[in-house]
C-alpha positions as a Markdown table, in Angstrom:
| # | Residue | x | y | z |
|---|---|---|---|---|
| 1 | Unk | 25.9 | 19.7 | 9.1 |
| 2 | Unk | 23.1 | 18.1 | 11.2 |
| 3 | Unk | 19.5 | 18.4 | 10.8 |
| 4 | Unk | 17.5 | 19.8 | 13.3 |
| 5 | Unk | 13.9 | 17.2 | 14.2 |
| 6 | Unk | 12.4 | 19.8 | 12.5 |
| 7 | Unk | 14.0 | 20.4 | 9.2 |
| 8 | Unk | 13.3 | 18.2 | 6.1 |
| 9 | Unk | 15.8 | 16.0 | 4.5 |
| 10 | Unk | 16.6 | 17.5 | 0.6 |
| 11 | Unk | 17.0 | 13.8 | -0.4 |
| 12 | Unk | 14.0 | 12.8 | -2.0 |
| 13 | Unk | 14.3 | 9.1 | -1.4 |
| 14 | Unk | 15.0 | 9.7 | 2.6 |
| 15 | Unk | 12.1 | 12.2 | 2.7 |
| 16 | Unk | 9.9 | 9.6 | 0.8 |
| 17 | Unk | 10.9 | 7.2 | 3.3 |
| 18 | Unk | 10.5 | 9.0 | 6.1 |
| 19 | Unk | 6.8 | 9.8 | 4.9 |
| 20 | Unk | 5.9 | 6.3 | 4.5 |
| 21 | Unk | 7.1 | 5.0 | 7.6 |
| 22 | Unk | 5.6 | 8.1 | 9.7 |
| 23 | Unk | 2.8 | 7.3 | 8.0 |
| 24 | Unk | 2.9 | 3.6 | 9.1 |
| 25 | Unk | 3.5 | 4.6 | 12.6 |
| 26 | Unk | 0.1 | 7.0 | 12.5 |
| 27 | Unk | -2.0 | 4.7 | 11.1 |
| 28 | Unk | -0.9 | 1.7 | 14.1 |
| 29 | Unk | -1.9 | 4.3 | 16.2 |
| 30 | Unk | -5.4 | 4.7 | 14.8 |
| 31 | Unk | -8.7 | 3.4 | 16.4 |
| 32 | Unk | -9.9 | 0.5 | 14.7 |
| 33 | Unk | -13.1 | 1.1 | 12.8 |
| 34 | Unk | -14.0 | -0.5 | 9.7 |
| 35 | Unk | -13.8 | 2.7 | 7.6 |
| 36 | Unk | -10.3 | 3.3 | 9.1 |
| 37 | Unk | -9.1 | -0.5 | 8.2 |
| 38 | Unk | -10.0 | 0.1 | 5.2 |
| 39 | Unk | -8.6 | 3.4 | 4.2 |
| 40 | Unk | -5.1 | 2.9 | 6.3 |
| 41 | Unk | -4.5 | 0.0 | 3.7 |
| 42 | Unk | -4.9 | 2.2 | 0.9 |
| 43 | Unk | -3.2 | 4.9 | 2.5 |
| 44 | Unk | -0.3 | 2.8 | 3.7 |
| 45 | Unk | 0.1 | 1.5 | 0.0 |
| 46 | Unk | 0.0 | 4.9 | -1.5 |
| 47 | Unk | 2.6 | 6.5 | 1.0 |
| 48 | Unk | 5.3 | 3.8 | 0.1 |
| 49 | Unk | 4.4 | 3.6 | -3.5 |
| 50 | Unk | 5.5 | 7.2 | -4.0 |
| 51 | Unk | 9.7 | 6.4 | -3.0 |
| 52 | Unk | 9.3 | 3.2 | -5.1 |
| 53 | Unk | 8.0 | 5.1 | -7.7 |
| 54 | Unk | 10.9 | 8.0 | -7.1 |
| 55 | Unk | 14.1 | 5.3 | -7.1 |
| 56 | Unk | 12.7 | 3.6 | -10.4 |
| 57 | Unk | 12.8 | 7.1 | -12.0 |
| 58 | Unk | 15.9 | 7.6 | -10.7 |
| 59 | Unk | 16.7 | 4.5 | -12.5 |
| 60 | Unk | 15.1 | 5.1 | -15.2 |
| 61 | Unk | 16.7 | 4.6 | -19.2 |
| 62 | Unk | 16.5 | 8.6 | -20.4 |
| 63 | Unk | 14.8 | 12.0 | -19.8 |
| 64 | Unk | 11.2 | 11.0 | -21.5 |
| 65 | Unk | 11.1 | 7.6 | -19.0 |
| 66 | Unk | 12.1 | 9.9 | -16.2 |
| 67 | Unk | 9.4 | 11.9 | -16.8 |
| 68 | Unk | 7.1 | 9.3 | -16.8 |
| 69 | Unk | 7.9 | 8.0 | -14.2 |
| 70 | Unk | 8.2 | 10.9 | -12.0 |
| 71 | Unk | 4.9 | 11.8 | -13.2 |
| 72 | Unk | 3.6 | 8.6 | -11.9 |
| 73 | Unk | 4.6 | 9.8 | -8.4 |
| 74 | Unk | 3.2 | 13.0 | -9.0 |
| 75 | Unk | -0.4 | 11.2 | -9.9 |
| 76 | Unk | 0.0 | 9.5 | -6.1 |
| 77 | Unk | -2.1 | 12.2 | -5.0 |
| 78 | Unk | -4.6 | 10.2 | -2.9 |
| 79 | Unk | -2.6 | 9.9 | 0.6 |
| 80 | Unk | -3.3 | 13.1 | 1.2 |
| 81 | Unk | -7.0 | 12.9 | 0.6 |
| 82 | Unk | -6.8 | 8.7 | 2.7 |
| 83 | Unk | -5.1 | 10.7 | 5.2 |
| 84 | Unk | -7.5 | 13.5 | 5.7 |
| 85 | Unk | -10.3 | 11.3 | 6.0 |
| 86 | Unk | -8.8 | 8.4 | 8.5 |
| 87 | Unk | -10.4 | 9.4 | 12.0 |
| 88 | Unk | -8.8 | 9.9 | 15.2 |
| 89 | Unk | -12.0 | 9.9 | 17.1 |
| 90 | Unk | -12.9 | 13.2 | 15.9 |
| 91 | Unk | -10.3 | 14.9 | 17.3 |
| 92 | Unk | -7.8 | 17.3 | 16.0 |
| 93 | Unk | -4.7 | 15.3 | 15.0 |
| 94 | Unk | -1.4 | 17.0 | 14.3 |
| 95 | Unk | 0.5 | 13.9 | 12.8 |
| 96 | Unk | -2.3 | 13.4 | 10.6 |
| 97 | Unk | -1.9 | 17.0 | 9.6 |
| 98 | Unk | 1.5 | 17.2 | 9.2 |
| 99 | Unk | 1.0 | 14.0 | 6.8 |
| 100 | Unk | -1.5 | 15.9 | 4.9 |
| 101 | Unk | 0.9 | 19.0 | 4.4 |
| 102 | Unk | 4.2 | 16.7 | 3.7 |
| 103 | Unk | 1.8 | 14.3 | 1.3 |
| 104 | Unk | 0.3 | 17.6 | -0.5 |
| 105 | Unk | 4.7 | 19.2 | -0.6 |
| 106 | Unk | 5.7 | 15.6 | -2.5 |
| 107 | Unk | 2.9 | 16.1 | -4.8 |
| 108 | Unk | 3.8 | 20.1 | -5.2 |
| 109 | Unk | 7.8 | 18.9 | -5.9 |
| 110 | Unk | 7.3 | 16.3 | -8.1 |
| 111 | Unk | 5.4 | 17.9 | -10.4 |
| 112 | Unk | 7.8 | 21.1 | -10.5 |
| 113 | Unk | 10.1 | 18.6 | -11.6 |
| 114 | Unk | 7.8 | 17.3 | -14.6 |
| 115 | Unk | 7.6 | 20.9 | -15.6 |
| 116 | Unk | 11.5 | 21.6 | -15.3 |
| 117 | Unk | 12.4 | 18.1 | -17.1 |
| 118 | Unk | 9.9 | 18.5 | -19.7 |
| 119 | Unk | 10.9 | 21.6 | -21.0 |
| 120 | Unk | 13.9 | 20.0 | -22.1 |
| 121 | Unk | 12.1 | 17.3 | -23.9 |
């Protein structure tokens, strides 16, 4: 069945793809200050880290190194605060909003899945 522009893939490593290369596509488009260089790296290495982070626990050797690592995505919290402070002159910026919500969803999934894998533990 096909997706709407809208709708949000259920595959974790497409949707944590798709967030990191959004997010590289915002920050190209940002005016180049020195705070903003500095806080698109950051963000930009945050927002891919998280899929990387997801594959190697899908990778990962049992239930307890799952957990680790899944928690280790979960503790990639700080996109959404690099992307809430990366200015767009001062204007109201709906990418950079709908970055902040899909960065603060991740964060809300992955750790309902640390709570759901370690009550098997």
């Amino acid at each position: 069945m096909p997706r709407s522009d809208n709708s949000k893939p259920y595959d974790l490593e497409e949707r944590t793809f798709q967030f990191a290369k959004a997010s590289r596509v915002f920050v190209k488009q940002l005016p180049r200050t020195i705070a903003n260089i500095e806080d698109a790296k950051q963000f930009v290495r945050a927002s891919g880290s998280i899929g990387a982070n997801y594959i190697e626990a899908n990778e990962s050797i049992g239930k307890k190194d799952f957990v680790m690592k899944i928690k280790t995505c979960r503790r990639s919290k700080g996109e959404r605060l690099l992307a809430g402070l990366l200015d767009v002159d001062g204007k109201p910026n709906d990418t950079r909003e709908r970055l902040v919500c899909e960065a603060a969803e991740l964060m809300k999934i992955f750790g309902s899945i640390v709570r759901k894998s370690e009550e098997g533990i």
